[in-house]
C-alpha positions as CSV (number, residue, x, y, z in Angstrom):
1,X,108.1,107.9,119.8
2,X,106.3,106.5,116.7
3,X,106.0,108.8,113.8
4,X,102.4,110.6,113.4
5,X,100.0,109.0,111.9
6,X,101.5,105.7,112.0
7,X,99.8,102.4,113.0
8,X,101.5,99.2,114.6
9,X,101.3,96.9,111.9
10,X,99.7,94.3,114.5
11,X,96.9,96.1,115.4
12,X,96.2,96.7,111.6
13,X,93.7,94.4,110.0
14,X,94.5,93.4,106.8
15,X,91.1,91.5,106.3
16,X,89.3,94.7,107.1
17,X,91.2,96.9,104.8
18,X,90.5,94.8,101.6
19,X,87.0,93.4,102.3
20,X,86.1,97.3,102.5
21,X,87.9,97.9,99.0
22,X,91.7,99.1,100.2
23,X,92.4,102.3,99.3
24,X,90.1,101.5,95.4
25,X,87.4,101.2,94.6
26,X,87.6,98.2,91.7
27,X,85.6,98.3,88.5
28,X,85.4,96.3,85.4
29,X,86.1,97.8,81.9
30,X,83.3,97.6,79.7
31,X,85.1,94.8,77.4
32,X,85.9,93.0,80.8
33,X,89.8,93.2,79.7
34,X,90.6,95.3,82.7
35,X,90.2,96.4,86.2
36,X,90.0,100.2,86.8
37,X,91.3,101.6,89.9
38,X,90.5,104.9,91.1
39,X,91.6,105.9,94.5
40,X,89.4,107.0,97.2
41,X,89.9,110.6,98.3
42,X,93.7,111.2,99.9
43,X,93.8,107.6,100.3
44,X,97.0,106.0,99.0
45,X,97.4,102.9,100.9
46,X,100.0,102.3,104.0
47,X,104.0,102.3,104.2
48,X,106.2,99.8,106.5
49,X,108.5,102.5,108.6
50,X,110.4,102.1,111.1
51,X,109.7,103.8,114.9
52,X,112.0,105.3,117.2
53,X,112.2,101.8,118.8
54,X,113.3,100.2,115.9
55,X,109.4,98.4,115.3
56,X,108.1,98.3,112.1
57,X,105.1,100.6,111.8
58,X,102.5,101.4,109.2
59,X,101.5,105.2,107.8
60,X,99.4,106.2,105.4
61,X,101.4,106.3,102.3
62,X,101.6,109.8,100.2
63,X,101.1,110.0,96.3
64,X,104.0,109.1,95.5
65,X,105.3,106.3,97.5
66,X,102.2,104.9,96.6
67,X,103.3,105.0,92.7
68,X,106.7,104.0,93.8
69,X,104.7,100.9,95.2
70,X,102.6,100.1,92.1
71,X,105.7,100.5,90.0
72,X,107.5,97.7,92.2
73,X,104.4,96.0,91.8
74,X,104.3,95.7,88.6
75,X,107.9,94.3,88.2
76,X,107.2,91.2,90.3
77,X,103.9,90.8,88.9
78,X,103.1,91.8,85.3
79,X,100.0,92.9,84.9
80,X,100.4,95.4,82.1
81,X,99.5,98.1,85.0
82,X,98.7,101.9,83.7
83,X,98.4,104.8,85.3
84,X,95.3,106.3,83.5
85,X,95.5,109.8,85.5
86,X,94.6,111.7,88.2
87,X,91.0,112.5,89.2
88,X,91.6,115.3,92.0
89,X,88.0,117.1,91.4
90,X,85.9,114.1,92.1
91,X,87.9,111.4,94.7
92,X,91.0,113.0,95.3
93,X,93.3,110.7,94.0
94,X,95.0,108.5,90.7
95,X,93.7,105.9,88.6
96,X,95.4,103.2,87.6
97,X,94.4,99.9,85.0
98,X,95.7,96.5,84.8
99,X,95.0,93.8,83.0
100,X,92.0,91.1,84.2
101,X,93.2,88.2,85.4
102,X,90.7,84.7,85.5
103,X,91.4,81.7,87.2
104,X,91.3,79.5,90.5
105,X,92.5,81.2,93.9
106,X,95.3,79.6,95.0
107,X,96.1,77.7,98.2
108,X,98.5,79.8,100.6
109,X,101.2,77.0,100.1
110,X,100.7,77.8,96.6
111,X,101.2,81.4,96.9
112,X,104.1,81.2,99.5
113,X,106.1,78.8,97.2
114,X,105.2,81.5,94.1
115,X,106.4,84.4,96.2
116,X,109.6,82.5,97.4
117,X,110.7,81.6,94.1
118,X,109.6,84.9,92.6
119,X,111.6,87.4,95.2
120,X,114.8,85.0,94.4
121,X,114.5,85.3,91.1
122,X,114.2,89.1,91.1
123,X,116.7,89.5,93.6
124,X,119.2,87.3,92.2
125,X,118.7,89.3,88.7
126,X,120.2,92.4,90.8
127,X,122.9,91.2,92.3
């Protein structure tokens, strides 16, 4: 029985999700140091869980797993992220800042090999 609300995390489309903005919308600050996040109304992004079957399963995520998630964010990827507030009366949601990052795009070998070496670094600093 998979818990309400959830969605199989293979008939999720990732592409889809960020090409119509996530669960942001993305703005530039005026001095172009940083990108402002609001949240759409209630949206606050997925969580992986697990189904009765044991498969992992998305939900929508609630307010505060999806602080948890920015927080953990933040820790493997410094981007001097703020939460600026909450905005309940006109989307519904919070608003968080980080700093503006230029450069290339990377290739996905370069990414993979980033990630790799990042998640052992972080997890070897915990154990």
């Amino acid at each position: 029985m998979r818990e309400e609300g959830a969605i199989p995390m293979t008939s999720l489309d990732p592409a889809r999700h960020l090409a119509e903005g996530g669960e942001h919308r993305v703005e530039l600050s005026a001095d172009r140091a940083r990108v402002i996040k609001p949240t759409k109304s209630g949206l606050f992004g997925f969580v992986p869980v697990a189904d009765a079957q044991g498969h992992i399963v998305l939900k929508s995520a609630s307010p505060v797993e999806y602080m948890d998630r920015q927080e953990a964010q933040e820790k493997l990827f410094p981007t001097e992220l703020r939460l600026e507030g909450s905005h309940p009366e006109e989307f519904g949601g919070l608003t968080y800042s980080q700093k503006f990052i230029t450069g290339a795009h990377p290739e996905l070998g370069e990414v993979r090999a980033f990630l790799v070496h990042r998640f052992i670094k972080t997890f070897t600093e915990y154990w």
